[in-house]
N, C-alpha and C positions, 0 to 999 in steps of 0.2 A: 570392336565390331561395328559394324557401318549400318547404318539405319537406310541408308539407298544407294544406289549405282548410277551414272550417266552412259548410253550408251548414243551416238552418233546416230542420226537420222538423216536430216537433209546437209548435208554441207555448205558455209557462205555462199560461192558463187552461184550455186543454183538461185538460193534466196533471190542474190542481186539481180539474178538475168530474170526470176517471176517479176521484182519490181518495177525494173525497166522496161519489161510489156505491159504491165496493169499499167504505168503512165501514158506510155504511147494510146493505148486505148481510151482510158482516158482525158487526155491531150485532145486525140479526135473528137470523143464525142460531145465536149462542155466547150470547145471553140469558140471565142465569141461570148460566153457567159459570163455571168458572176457565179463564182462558188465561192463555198464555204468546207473544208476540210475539217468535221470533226472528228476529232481522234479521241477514242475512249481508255481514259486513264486507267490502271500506268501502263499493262504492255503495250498497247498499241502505240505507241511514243516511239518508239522509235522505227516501226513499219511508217509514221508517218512524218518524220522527216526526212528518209529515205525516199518514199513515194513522191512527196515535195520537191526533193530537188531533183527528181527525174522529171518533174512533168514540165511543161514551157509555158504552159498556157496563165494569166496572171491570177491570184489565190488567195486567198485569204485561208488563218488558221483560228481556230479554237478548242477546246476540251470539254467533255464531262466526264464525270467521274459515278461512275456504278461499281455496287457490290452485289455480289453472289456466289460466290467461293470461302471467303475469310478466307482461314489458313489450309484449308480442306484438298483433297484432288479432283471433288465433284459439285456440282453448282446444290447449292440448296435449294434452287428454284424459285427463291425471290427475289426480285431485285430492289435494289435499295437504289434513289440516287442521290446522290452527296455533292455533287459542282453539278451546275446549269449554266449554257453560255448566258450572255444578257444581251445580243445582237437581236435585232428587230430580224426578222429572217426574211419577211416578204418581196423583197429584192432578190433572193439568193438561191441557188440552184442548191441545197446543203448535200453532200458526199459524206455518210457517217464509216469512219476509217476504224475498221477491228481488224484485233492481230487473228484471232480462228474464232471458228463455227463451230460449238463443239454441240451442247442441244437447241442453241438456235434462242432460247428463251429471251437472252440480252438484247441483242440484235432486234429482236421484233418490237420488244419493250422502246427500244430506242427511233426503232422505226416510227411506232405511232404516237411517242411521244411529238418527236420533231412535227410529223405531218398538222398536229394541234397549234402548231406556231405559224401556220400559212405562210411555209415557203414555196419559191414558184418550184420546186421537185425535190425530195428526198428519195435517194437512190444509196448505195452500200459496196461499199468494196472490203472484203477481208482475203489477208495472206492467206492464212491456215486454214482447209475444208475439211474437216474430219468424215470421214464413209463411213458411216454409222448404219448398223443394224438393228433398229429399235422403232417404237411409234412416235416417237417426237415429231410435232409439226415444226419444223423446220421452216426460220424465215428464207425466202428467197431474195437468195442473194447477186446484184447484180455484178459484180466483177468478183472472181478469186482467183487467186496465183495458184497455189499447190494441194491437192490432196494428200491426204497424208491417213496413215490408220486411226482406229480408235485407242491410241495411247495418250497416258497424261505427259504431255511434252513441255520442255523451258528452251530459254533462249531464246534469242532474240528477241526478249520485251517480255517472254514469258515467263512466270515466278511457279515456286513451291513457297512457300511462306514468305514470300519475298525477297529469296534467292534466286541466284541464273540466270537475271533478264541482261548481264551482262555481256553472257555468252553471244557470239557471233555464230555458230551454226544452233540447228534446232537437233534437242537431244531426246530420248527416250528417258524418263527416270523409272529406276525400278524399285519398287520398296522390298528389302529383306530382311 
């Protein structure tokens, strides 16, 4: 008997043609800058070498690493953080790079963490935007590629217990 199901949602190419417009955009608008692309461990690893090598503009990378799911399909709502870059930021325009938005809680958490390290702007781009029907304050987020439902989705960076992130499109999982 099978403990869950994958069913197809987005397809790679779509993926690729959201990423290659979120660069372009932001190509535009850090012209001339220093950034800094942090990407939050582990799905978002590979939206952000993806997004990397689509952008032109010159970049710097780093990681942290937070927890709020463990092995679960819903966040627990607190976040842990476990890696910290160790870049002085004050020079740096920082872009915090998540794979989706699902209640928003990480994102914000990493928002005002970064802003505490006076970089000259902390701004956010994630792939996945969940349409969510609930009261969560929601961070606002300055670039996203694709909306998507409120389902718990893997691939492409995205795990159920730390499976799937290998998949190339984004899939549905169903539990039965």
């Amino acid at each position: 008997m099978k403990e869950h199901e994958l069913k197809i949602l987005i397809k790679r190419d779509e993926i690729a043609k959201a990423v290659e417009s979120l660069a372009k955009r932001i190509d535009s608008d850090y012209f001339g800058k220093k950034i800094l692309l942090v990407g939050v461990l582990k799905g978002a690893a590979f939206f952000l070498v993806d997004l990397a090598r689509s952008m032109s503009v010159p970049l710097e990378i780093d990681f942290v690493e937070v927890s709020s799911y463990g092995n679960k399909s819903k966040s627990s709502g607190k976040i842990k953080l476990i890696k910290d870059i160790k870049k002085d930021l004050t020079d740096y325009h920082v872009l915090i790079v998540e794979d989706i938005l699902d209640s928003g809680l990480t994102l914000q958490y990493l928002i005002d963490f970064f802003k505490q390290k006076n970089p000259l702007s902390v701004k956010s781009v994630v792939l996945f935007y969940k349409i969510k029907d609930d009261n969560y304050k929601r961070s606002d987020v300055d670039y996203f590629g694709l909306k998507i439902p409120d389902y718990f989705v893997v691939g492409y960076g995205l795990d159920y217990a730390e499976k799937y992130r290998n998949l190339r499109d984004l899939y549905v999982i169903y539990f039965v």
